[in-house]
C-alpha positions in Angstrom: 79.8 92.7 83.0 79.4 96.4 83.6 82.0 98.8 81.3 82.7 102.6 82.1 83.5 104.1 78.5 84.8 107.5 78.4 85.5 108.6 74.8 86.8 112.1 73.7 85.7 113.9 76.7 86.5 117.8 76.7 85.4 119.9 79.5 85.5 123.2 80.6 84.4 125.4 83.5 83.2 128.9 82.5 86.7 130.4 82.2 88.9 127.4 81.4 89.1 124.3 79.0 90.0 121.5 81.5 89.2 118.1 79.8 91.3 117.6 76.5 89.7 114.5 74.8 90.0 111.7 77.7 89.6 108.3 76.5 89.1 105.7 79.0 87.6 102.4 79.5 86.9 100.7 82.9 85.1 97.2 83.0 83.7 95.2 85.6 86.8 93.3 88.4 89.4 96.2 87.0 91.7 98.7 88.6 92.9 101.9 86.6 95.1 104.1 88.0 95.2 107.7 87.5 98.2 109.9 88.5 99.0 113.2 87.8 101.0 116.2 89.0 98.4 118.9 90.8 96.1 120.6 89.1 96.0 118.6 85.9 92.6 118.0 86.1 92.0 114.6 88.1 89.5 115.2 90.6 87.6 117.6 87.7 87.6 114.6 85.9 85.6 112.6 89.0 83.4 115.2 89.3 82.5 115.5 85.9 81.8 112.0 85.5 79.7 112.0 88.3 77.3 115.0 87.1 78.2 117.7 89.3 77.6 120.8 88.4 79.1 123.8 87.0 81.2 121.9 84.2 79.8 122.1 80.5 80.9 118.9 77.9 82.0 120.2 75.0 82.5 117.4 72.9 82.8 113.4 73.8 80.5 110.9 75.3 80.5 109.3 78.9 78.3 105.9 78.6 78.2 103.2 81.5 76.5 99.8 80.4 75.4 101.7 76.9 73.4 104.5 78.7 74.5 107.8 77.7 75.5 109.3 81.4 75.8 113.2 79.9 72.1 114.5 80.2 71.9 112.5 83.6 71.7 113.8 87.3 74.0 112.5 89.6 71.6 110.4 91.7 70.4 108.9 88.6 74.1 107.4 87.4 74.5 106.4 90.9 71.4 104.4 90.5 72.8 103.0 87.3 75.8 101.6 89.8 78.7 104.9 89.3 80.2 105.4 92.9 82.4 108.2 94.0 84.2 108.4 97.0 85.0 112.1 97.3 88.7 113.4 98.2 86.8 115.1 101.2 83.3 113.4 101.8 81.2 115.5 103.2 78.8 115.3 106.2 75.5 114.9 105.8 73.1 115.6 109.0 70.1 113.5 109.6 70.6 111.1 106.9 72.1 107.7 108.4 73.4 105.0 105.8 71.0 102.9 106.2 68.0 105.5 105.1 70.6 105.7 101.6 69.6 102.0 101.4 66.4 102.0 102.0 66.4 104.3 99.0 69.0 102.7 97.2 67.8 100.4 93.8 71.2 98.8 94.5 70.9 97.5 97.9 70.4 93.9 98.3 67.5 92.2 100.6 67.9 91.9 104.1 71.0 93.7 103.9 71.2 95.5 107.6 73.1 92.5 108.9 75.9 92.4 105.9 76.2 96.2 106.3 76.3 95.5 110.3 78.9 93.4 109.6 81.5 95.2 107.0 81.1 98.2 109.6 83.2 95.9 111.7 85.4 94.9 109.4 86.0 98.5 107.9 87.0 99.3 112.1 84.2 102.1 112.5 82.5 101.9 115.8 78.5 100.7 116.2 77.1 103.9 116.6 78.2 105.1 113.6 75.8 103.7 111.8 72.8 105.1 113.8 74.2 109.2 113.0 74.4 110.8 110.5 76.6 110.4 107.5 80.3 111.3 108.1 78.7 113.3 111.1 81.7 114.6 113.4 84.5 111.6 112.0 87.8 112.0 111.4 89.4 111.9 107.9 90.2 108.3 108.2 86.9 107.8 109.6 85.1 109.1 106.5 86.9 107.4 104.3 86.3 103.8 106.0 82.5 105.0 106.1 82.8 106.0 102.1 84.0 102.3 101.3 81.6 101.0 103.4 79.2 102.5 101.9 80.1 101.3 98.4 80.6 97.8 99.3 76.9 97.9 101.1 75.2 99.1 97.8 77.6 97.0 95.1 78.1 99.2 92.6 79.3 98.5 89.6 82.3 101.2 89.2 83.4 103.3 91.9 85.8 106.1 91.1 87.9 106.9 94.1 89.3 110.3 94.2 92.6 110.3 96.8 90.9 107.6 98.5 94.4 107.3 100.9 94.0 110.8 101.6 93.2 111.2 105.9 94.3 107.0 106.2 97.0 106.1 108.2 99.0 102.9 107.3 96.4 101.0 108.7 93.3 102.6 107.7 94.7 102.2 104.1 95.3 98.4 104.2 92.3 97.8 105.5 90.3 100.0 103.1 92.7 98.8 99.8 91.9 95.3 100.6 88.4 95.2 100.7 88.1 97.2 97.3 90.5 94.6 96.1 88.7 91.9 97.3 85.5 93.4 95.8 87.1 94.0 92.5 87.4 89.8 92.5 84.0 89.0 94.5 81.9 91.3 92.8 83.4 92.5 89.5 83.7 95.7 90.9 85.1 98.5 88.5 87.5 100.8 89.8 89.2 103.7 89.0 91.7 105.3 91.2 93.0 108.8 91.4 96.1 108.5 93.6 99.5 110.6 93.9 101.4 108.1 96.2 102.0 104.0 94.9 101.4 102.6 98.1 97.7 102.4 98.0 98.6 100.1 95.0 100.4 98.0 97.1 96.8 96.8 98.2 94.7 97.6 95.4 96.3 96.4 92.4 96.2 98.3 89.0 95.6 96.2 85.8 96.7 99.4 84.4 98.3 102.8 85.4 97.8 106.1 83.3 99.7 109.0 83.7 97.1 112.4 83.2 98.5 115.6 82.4 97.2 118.9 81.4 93.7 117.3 80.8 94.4 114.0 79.3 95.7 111.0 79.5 99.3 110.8 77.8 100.9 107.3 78.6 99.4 104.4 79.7 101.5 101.2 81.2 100.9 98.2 83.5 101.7 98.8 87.6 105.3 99.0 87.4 104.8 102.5 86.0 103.4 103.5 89.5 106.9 102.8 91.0 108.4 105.0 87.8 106.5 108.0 88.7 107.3 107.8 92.6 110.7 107.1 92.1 111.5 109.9 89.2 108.3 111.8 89.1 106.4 113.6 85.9 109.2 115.9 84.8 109.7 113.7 81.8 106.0 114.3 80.4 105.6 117.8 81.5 109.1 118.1 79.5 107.6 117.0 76.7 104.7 118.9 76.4 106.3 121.4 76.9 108.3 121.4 74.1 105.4 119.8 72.1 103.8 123.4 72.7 107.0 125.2 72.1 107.7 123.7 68.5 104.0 124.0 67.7 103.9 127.9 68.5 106.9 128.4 65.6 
C-alpha cells in the first residue's frame, strides 16, 4: 500500500505566504476531494507537491511511501509513482508516450499492446499515439491522453488538478470511470481538485475537504460535495473572516 502524507505544509512564493500548514493523507485505492473558492491555493498546492519550481517550503514535510519528497526533482517523485494531471497539459513536441515509457521505471513489460488498447477505451484516435504528446488536441483530447497516460505507467497517487476542466459530459464519464476503476484494480491514490460535484458522480470521494485561504478547514464524507454546490463557501469564508476580525482587536 502506497500513502501520500502531507504534514504542516507552509509555502510561499517570493511575495506571498500561500500554504498555511496543510495536513493531508492519501493512501493507496482512495479518492480525496479538494474544493475551494478561486484563488485559495489549490492548484499551488499540485504544483508544490509535484516539485515545480519557484515555491520555497517553509516549514512541513511532504513524504510518499516514507521518502522525504522536499529535496526531490519532479521527475524523480514521478519515478517514486506521484502523477499529476495538469489543469492545462501542455504539449510536448517530439516526445510520443510511448518514448515516456520506454523511460519510465513504472511501466510494465510488454506494455505497448495494454497502452494500445486503453487509447481505445479513453476514445483518442490511433495516431495519437505516434505524435507527440498533447501535440495539436483539443482540451478534452489532452485530458483523455493525461489519464491515459497515468493508467499506462500505474502510479501509485495521481493528483488531478481540474481534471473535468475542457471534458464534455462524455469525455468526463469516460475519464471518471476509469480512474475509478483504477482506484479499485490498482490501489490507485487519488486526489482531486475539482469546483463542480459532478466529476464525483463518477469518481467517488471517500472524503471531501473544503481548502480555503491555504488550508484545509473542514473535512466530511461525499455528501459535503452536494453542500458546497448547492450553497457554496460563503459560510467558511464567513468565518474566517470574522476569525481574523476578532483576532485583530
Amino acid at each position: 500500500m502506497s500513502e501520500l502524507i502531507i504534514k504542516d505544509l507552509h509555502a510561499r512564493t517570493e511575495e506571498t505566504e500561500i500554504l498555511q500548514g496543510v495536513n493531508l493523507t492519501v493512501r493507496s485505492g482512495e479518492v480525496h476531494a479538494l474544493m475551494g473558492p478561486n484563488g485559495s491555493g489549490k492548484s499551488t498546492l499540485a504544483h508544490i507537491l509535484m516539485g515545480r519550481a519557484g515555491y520555497e517550503i517553509t516549514q512541513g514535510t511532504i513524504t510518499l511511501d516514507e521518502i522525504d519528497l522536499t529535496e526531490l526533482g519532479t521527475w524523480e517523485r514521478a519515478q517514486l509513482g506521484l502523477f499529476l494531471a495538469m489543469q492545462y497539459p501542455v504539449e510536448i513536441d517530439g516526445v510520443t508516450l510511448l518514448d515516456v515509457m520506454n523511460e519510465s521505471s513504472l511501466a510494465p513489460e510488454d506494455f505497448q499492446e495494454s497502452v494500445e488498447e486503453e487509447s481505445r477505451n479513453l476514445g483518442l484516435e490511433g495516431n495519437d499515439l505516434s505524435r507527440g504528446i498533447n501535440l495539436d488536441m483539443s482540451g478534452g483530447e489532452k485530458k483523455r491522453m493525461e489519464t491515459l497516460q497515468l493508467i499506462s505507467l500505474r502510479s501509485r497517487i495521481a493528483i488531478l488538478d481540474e481534471l473535468d476542466s475542457g471534458l464534455d459530459i462524455d469525455g468526463l464519464r469516460v475519464v471518471s470511470s476509469r480512474i475509478e476503476r483504477a482506484t479499485k484494480e490498482d490501489d490507485l491514490g487519488v486526489l482531486v481538485i475539482t469546483h463542480y460535484s459532478r466529476l464525483l458522480e463518477e469518481l467517488k470521494p471517500d472524503k471531501v475537504h473544503i481548502f480555503i485561504n491555504g488550508r484545509i478547514v473542514e473535512s466530511g464524507e461525499a455528501e459535503l460535495a452536494i453542500e458546497l454546490e448547492e450553497d457554496g463557501y460563503e459560510k467558511w469564508t464567513s468565518s474566517l473572516e470574522t476569525s481574523v476580525t476578532l483576532g485583530g482587536l
